[in-house]
N, C-alpha and C positions, 0 to 999 in steps of 0.2 A: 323338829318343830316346824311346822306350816309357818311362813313369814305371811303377817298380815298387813295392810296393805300400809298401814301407819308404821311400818317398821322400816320400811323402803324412805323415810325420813332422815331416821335416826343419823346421827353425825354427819347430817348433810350441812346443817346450819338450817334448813329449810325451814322445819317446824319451829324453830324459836322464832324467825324473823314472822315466821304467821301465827306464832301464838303472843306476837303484842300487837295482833290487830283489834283494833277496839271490840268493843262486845256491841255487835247489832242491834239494836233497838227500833231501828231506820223505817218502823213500817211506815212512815210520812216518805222515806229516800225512794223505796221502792214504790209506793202508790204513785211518786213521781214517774217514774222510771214506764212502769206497767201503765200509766195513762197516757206517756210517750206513746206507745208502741200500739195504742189502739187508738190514735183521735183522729183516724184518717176516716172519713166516711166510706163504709161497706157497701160495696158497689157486686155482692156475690161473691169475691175471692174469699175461698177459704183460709188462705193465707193471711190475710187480715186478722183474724181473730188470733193468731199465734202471740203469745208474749217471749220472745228470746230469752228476755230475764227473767224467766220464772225460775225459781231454785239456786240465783247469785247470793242470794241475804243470806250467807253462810260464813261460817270462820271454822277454825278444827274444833274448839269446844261445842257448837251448835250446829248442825246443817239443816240448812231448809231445801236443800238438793244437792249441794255442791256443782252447782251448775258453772257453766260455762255461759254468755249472751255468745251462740254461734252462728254465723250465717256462714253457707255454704250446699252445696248441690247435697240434695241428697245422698248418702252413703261416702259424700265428699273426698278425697285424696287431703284436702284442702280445707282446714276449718278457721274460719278468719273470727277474733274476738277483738273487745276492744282491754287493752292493758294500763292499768293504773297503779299494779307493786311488781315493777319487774322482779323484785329481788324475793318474789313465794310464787308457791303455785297454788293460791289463792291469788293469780293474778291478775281477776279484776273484783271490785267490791262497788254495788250499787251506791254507799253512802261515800265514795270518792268524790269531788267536785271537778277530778282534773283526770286526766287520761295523758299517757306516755306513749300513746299509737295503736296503729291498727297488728294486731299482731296474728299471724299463721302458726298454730297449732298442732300440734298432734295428740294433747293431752288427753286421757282417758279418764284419768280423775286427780286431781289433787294430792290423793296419797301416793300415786307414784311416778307422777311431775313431768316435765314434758321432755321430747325430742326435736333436734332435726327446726329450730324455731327462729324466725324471724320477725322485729320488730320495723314500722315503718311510721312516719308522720311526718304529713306535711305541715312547712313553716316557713318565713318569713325572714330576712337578715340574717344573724347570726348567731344564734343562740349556742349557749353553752349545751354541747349533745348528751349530757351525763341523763341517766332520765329523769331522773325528780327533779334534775334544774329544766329541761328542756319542756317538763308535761305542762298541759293551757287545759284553764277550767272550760267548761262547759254547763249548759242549763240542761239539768234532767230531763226537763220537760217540753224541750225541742226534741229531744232526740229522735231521730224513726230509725227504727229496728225492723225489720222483717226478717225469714228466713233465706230473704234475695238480697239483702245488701243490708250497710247502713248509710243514713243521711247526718248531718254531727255539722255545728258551729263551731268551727276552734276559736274562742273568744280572744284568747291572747295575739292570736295570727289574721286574726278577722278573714279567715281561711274559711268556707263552707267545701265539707272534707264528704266525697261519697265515696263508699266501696262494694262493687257488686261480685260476686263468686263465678268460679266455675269446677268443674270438678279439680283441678292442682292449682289453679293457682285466681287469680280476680283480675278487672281492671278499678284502677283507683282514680277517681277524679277528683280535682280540687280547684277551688274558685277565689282568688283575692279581691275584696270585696272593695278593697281600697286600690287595685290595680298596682298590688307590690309582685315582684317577682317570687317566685315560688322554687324553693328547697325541699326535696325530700331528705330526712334524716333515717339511715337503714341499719341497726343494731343488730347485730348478729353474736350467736355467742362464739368465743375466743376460739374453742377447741377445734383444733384442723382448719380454721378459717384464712380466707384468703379472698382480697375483691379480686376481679380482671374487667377493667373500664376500656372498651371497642365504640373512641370517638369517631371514626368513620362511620357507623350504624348505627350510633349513639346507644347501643348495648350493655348493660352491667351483666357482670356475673359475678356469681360469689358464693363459698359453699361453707358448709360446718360440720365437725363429725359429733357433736353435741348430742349427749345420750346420757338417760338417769337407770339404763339396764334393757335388758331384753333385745339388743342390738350383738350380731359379731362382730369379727374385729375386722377394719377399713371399712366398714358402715360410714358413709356421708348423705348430703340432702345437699342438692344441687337447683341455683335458683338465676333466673334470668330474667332484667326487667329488661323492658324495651321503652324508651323515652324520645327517642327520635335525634337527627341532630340539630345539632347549635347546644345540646347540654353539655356541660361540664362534671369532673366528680375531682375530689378531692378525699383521702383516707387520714381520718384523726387518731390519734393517739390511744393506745387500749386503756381500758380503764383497769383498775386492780379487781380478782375476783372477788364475785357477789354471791352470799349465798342464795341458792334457789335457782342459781341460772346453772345446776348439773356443775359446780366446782370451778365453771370455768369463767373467764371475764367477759368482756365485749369487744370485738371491735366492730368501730363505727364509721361507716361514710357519710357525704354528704352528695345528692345531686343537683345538682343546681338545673333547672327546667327552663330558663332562660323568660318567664313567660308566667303574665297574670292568671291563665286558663290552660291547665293542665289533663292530656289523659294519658294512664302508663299504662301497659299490661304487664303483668307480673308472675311465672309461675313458676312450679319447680319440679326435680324429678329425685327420685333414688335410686335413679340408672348413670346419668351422666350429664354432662351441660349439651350434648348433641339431641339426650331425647327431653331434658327443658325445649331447646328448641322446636325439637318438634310438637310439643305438648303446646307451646302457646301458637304454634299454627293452626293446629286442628281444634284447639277448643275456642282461641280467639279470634286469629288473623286479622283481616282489616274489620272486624266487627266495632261498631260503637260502643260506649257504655251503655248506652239505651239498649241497643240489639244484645247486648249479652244479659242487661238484669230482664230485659224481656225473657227472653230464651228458660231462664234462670227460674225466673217466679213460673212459670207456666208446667216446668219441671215440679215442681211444689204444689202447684195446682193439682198437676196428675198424683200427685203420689199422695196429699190429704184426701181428694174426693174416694181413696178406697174406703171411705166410710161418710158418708152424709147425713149427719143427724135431725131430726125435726124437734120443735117443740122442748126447746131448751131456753132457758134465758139467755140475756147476752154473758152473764159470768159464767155458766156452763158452756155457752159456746169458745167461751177462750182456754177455761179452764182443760176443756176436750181437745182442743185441735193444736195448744199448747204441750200437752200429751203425746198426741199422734205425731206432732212434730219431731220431736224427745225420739223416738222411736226408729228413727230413719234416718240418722247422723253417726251411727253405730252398727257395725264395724267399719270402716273407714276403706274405701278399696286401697290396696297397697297397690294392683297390677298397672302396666301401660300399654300403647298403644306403638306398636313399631314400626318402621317402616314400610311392610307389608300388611299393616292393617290385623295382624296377631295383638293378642296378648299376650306381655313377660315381663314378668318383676326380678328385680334385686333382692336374692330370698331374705328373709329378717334372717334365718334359722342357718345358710351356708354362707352369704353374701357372695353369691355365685349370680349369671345373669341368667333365667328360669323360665322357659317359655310356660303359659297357661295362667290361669287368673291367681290372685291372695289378695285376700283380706286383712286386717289387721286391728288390734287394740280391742278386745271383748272379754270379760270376765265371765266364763262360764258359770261359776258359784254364783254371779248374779245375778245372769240370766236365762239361765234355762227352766226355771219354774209359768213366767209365762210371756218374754219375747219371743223365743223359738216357737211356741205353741200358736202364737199369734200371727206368726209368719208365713205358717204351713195355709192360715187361713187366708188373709190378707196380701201379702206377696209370695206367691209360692214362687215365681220364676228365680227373684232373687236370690230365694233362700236357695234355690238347687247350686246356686252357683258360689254362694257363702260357704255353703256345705264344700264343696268340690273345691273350693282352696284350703281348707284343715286338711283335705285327703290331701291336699299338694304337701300341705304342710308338713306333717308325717313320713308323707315320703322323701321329701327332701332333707328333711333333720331324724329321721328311723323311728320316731315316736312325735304321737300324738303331743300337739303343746296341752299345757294344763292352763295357762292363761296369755293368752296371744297377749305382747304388748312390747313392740310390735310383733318379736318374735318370744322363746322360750321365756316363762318368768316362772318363778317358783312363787306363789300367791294364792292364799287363801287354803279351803282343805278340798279331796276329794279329785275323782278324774270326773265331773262333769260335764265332759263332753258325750261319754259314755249317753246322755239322758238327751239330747239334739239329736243325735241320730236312729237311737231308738225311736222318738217321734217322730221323724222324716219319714224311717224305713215302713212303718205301722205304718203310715196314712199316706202310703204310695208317693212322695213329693220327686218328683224326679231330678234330673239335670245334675246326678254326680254318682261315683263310682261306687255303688253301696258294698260287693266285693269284696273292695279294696279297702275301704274304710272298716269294714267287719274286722277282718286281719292287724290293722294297726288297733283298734279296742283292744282284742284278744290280746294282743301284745302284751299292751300295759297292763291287764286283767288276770295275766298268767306268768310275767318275766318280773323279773327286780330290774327295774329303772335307775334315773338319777334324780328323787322328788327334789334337791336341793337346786339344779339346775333348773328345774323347770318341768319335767317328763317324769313319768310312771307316778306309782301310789306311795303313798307313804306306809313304812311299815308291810311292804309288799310280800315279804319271806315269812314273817310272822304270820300275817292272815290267809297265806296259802296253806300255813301249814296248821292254825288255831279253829281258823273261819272267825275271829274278827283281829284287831288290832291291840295289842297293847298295851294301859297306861303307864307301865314301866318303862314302856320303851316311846313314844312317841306323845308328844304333850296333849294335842285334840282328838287323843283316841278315839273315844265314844264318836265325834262327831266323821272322823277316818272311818270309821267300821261304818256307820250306818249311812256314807256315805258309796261304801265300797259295794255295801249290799243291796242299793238301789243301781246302783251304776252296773252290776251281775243280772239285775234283774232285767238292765235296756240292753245287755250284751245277748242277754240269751233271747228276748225277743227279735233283735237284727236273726242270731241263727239260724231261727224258728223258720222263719222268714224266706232268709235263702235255702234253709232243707240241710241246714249242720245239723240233726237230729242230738247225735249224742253230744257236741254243745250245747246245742239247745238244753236239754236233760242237766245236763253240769251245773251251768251259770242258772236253773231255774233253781236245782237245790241251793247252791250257797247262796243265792240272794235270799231265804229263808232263812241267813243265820242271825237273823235282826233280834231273835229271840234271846240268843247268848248275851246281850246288851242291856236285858231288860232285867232289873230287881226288885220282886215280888213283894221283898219286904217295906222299901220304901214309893213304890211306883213309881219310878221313873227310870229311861234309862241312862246308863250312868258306866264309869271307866272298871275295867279290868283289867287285871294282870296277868302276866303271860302263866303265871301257876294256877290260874280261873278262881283267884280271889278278889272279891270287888275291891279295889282302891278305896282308901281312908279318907275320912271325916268327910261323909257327903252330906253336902249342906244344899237346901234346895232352890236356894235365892242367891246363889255366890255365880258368877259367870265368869267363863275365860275354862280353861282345863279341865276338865276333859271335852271342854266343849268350846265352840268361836263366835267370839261375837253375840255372846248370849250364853243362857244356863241353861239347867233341868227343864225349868220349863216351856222355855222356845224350843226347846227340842223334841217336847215330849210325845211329839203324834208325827217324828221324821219315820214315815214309813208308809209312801204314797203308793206300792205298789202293791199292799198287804193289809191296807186299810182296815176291812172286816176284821180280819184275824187279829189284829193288831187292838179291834176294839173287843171282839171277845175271849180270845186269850187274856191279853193285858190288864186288861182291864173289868173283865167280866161280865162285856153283855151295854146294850146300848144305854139303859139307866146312867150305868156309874160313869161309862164314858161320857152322856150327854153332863149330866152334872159336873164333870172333871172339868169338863170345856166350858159351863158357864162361871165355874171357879176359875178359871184361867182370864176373860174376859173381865169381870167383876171384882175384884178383888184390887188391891192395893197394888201400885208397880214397884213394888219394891226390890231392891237388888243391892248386892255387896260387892266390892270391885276385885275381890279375888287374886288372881295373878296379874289384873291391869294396873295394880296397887293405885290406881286413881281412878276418877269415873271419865268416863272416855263418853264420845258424843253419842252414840247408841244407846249408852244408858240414862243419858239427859234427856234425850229425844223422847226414851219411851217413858221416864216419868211424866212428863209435860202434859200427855195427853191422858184421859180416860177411860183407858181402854184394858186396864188391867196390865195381866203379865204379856197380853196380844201387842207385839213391837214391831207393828208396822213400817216403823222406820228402818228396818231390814229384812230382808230374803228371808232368815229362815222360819219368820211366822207368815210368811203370805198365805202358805196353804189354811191356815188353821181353820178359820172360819168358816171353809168348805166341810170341814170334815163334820161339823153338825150334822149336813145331810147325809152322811153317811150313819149317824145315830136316829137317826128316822126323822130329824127335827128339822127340813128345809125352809122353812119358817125361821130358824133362829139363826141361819146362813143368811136368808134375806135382809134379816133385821140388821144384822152386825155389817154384812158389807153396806148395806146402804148407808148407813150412819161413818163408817170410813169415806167414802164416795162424796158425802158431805161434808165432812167435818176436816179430813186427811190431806185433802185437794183444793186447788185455787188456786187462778191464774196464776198467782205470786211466786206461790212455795208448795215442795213436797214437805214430808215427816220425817222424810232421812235422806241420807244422799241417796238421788234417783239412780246413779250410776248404767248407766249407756245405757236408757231403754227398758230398764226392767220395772221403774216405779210408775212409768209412764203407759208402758203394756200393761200392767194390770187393771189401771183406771180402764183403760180402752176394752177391753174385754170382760169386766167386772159389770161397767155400765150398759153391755149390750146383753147380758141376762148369760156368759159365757164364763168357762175356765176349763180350765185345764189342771184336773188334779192331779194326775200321776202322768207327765210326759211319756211316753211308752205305751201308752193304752189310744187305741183309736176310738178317742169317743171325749166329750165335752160333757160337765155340770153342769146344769141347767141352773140358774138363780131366778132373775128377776130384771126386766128391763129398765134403766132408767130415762129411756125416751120415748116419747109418744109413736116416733117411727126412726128406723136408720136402714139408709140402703148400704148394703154389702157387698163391694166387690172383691171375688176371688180373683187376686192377681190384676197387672196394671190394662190388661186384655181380655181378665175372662168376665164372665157372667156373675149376676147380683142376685142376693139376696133380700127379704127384705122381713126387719123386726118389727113387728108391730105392737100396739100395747093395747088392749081391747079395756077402756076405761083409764083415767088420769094417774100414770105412776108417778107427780109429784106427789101423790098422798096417799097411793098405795101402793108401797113397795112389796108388797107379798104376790106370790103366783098363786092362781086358784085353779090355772089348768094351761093346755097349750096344745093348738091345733099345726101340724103342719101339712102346709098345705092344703087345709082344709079338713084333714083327718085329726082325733083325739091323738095325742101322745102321748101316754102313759111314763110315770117313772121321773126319774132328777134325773138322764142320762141324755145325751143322741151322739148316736155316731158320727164321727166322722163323715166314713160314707153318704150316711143318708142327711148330714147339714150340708154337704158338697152337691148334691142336688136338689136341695131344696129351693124354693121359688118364695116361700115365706113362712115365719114362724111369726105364730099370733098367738102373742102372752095374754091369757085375762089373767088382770091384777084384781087385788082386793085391798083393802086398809087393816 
């Protein structure tokens, strides 16, 4: 069975302490919150318009993103939030009046909970450090949030608390307003911990080997504040464990700063306490807090203007660059920087010390439909190098991970990374070993792994030997096979590629066995058994087995690399298809909770809205509503995304959890008249723009594009035609190639 990612809970204690979190109601908490973080006068930065808490109004029965409020460098080591329930990973919640500190992260999402974490908050006297006695309210609607720092009143400490990032680690400033001495309180969790106080250099160190999986064993996180002397510390008593903090309990210090006006610098490594040291030389040294959130915001500058929009309101301009932000906090770099100015990390996957770059914390099931695709466009240098730490990745632990977090996790279905690389290798992205990466694919595409650890397919002997998966033998067959046969279908394009002819030939038939999957008599596809008799009582509204995270009908058009076929085989020809798909969009959201035996937040989510069986709130329908145009109807693709665009989106909140980037890549890409239907194919959908103009930069150096809208797309979201570059472009298609040198695409709309 695929563990999902709510499973990574279970007897943790976690999910009980966050399922008595009240039920959100808060849009008053959050309009607080989200008017916080935009009341500063827009002086040009595009970082202004970012709302950090857009997608926090969540709890596990509802998400409106499951977000995180994070500030931190782009692609960060280092993600700093504020914490208000130490004891869930729903650890902060906008309707909180009180916060428990600044806390460093590494959480990837809520269902499967944090690592390697430290809590910190300045205070006053001497409070009890447990956290719910020690947390101080605050006003909502002071707060400043950007993705460079935050600014915060601690009202109980009459402390004014700032914190600005840097790639591992931040400096923290705090200010007593009453001229009291200033305490930092620094909570760390129990497991492997230990402080070391260096009153000569006024020094802290202290580490944790705190971990809820995906770690090997002597895995720790190693953190060093610098506070100057004349401080003192003091170590208090552990508390008993908590659930949510990974099993384990806390221990807590206290510094005492000696001093009404405070600056620390703080960072950490997962090499050693010698390269903390060296990590806050090179990213802070004697810099100020002003000079590093300078540095800081100007980095976020560069990395929003890869897209400049015109001709948006001010809630499309938050609700867009709140997006683009989402997009660039994910994957996390794991590598550092050594005394020779190399890159080496402490492997997640050996915990050996590794020369060359890694990454860390990505869900390929959630993002490879359209972050990766957006990558190739927008930052391709990154991506070459994202890329080229999976290759490390692979080579250092013999197989491909299937869900980096930070190392091996077994989560969710399919090898989806197979579908990132195949994109990369099609549209030429350079900066990592495609070779090498081919050979580790093939691996898992040809060998029986261990899907339980984290590596190979599930059901990998069977569908070598069947050409699909199962449902006798593994729970989300159906969604395994036709996960396996798109994933054959990016293997054999890499081959193609480098000139493996008779792979290429192989992986191009078996990704054609999507047909085995499909049942004539009810249309849909649906699980099998290894004697090639379809599995009992198919019901076409029940979700969960044979299928994840959805039923029959979120699944029913998984087949981006066979589209055509798929619509005239399957379904016989563009009519019945196009009809299937307006009965999928139209129709009642109705759903049965199956083997969930309760209804779980994906199928709340996608009742809520009116969008039919189309479940926005997750990955596996983002494609759908492309696939109209593939029925000859781009019209009824236009219609449906823009009303998503509208109605799906807001500064506030997504429709489901955004999960690293992927619910925020598709806003981004969707609004610039862009998609990406079948990753593996060098070429883009054309829709519809929703902006009067947006310049496009490929990469943080290269050259722009620029979208234009020939007439007002607030009120005509349909394309009537499209020049580029001045010539007609026929067709819903363009290459890659030829949008990589384009100079401008000029959309006329119509109503």
């Amino acid at each position: 069975m695929a563990a999902t990612r709510r499973d990574f809970l279970k007897g943790t204690g976690a999910l009980a302490v966050a399922a008595g979190t009240p039920a959100l109601t808060a849009e008053a908490a959050v309009q607080k919150h989200s008017a916080a973080s935009t009341t500063q006068a827009h002086t040009g930065a595009l970082s202004d318009y970012v709302n950090v808490l857009q997608g926090t109004n969540s709890n596990p029965q509802f998400s409106r993103g499951n977000t995180l409020p994070i500030v931190a460098e782009p692609f960060g080591m280092a993600h700093w939030t504020l914490e208000s329930r130490s004891g869930s990973p729903w650890m902060f919640s906008p309707i909180d009046q009180r916060i428990q500190g600044f806390r460093l992260t590494h959480q990837l999402s809520p269902w499967l909970s944090d690592y390697g974490f430290t809590t910190i908050l300045p205070v006053t006297g001497e409070p009890d450090v447990r956290a719910s006695a020690r947390a101080t309210s605050y006003r909502p609607d002071e707060l400043v949030a950007h993705p460079y720092g935050f600014k915060m009143n601690l009202l109980r400490y009459c402390i004014d608390a700032e914190l600005t990032p840097t790639c591992r680690g931040a400096v923290l400033r705090a200010t007593s307003r009453l001229g009291d001495d200033i305490s930092l309180v620094i909570d760390v969790p129990e497991k492997g911990a230990e402080f070391q106080w260096d009153a000569n250099s006024g020094t802290l160190h202290w580490k944790t080997s705190a971990s809820a999986g995906g770690t090997p064993d002597g895995f720790a996180t190693y953190y060093i504040l610098r506070a100057g002397k004349g401080a003192t510390f003091e170590q208090k008593a552990l508390k008993s464990n908590a659930p949510g903090r990974n099993n384990s309990g806390s221990m807590v210090g206290v510094l005492h700063l000696k001093s009404a006006k405070a600056e620390v610098a703080i960072t950490h490594s997962f090499i050693s306490f010698d390269q903390a040291h060296r990590n806050i030389n090179t990213e802070i040294g004697t810099s100020s807090f002003d000079e590093v959130q300078a540095k800081t915001k100007a980095m976020w500058e560069e990395h929003l203007r890869a897209v400049v929009i015109h001709g948006a309101t001010e809630t499309q301009m938050k609700t867009f660059y709140s997006c683009l932000y989402r997009t660039v906090l994910f994957p996390r770099i794991w590598h550092e920087i050594d005394a020779n100015g190399k890159a080496v990390h402490m492997s997640p996957y050996t915990n050996k010390l590794t020369p060359g770059v890694m990454y860390a914390d990505h869900g390929y099931w959630d993002v490879y439909r359209a972050w990766y695709p957006m990558m190739t466009l927008l930052y391709p240098e990154r991506l070459g190098e994202i890329l080229q730490s999976w290759v490390n990745a692979g080579t250092e632990g013999g197989w491909m991970p299937q869900f980096p977090c930070p190392g091996y996790r077994a989560c969710m279905t399919g090898s989806l990374i197979d579908s990132l690389f195949g994109d990369a290798v099609v549209k030429d992205i350079p900066g990592f070993d495609r070779e090498a990466a081919y050979q580790l694919l093939k691996k898992h595409a040809t060998q029986v792994g261990d899907p339980s650890k984290g590596y190979g397919r599930r059901g990998s002997a069977s569908y070598q030997k069947l050409g699909y998966v199962p449902n006798d033998e593994v729970e989300q067959a159906c969604v395994e096979s036709l996960d396996a046969h798109y994933g054959d279908f990016c293997i054999g394009q890499i081959a193609a590629k480098l000139g493996h002819t008779e792979d290429a030939a192989f992986f191009a038939k078996r990704s054609k066995n999507w047909r085995m999957m499909w049942d004539p008599q009810v249309k849909f596809f649906r699980g099998k058994n290894a004697d090639g008799k379809w599995a009992p009582e198919f019901r076409q509204y029940q979700w969960g087995s044979p299928y994840v995270e959805g039923g029959a009908w979120q699944h029913r058009w998984s087949v981006p690399h066979e589209p055509e076929a798929m619509m005239n085989e399957a379904f016989g020809g563009k009519e019945t298809f196009v009809a299937e798909l307006v009965n999928c969009v139209e129709q009642e959201p109705r759903f049965e909770v199956g083997v969930y035996h309760q209804e779980i937040h994906e199928m709340s989510e996608m009742a809520a809205v009116r969008f039919g069986q189309y479940a926005h709130s997750n990955q596996p329908s983002h494609h759908i509503l492309w696939m109209f145009t593939i029925g000859g109807r781009p019209d009824l693709t236009q219609k449906w995304v823009r009303k998503v665009l509208d109605e799906l989106y807001s500064p506030e909140q997504f429709s489901g959890d955004e999960d690293t980037g992927s619910m925020a890549a598709w806003y981004v890409l969707a609004s610039l008249g862009l998609y990406t239907l079948c990753p593996g194919k060098p070429e883009w959908m054309l829709g519809s723009p929703m902006w009067q103009k947006a310049e496009v930069r490929r990469g943080l150096k290269g050259s722009s594009f620029t979208v234009e809208a020939a007439g007002d797309p607030a009120t005509k979201p349909y394309r009537a035609g499209l020049a580029v570059d001045g010539k007609a472009h026929s067709g819903d298609v363009i290459s890659h190639g030829d949008l990589v040198k384009a100079a401008t695409l000029r959309f006329t709309v119509k109503a």
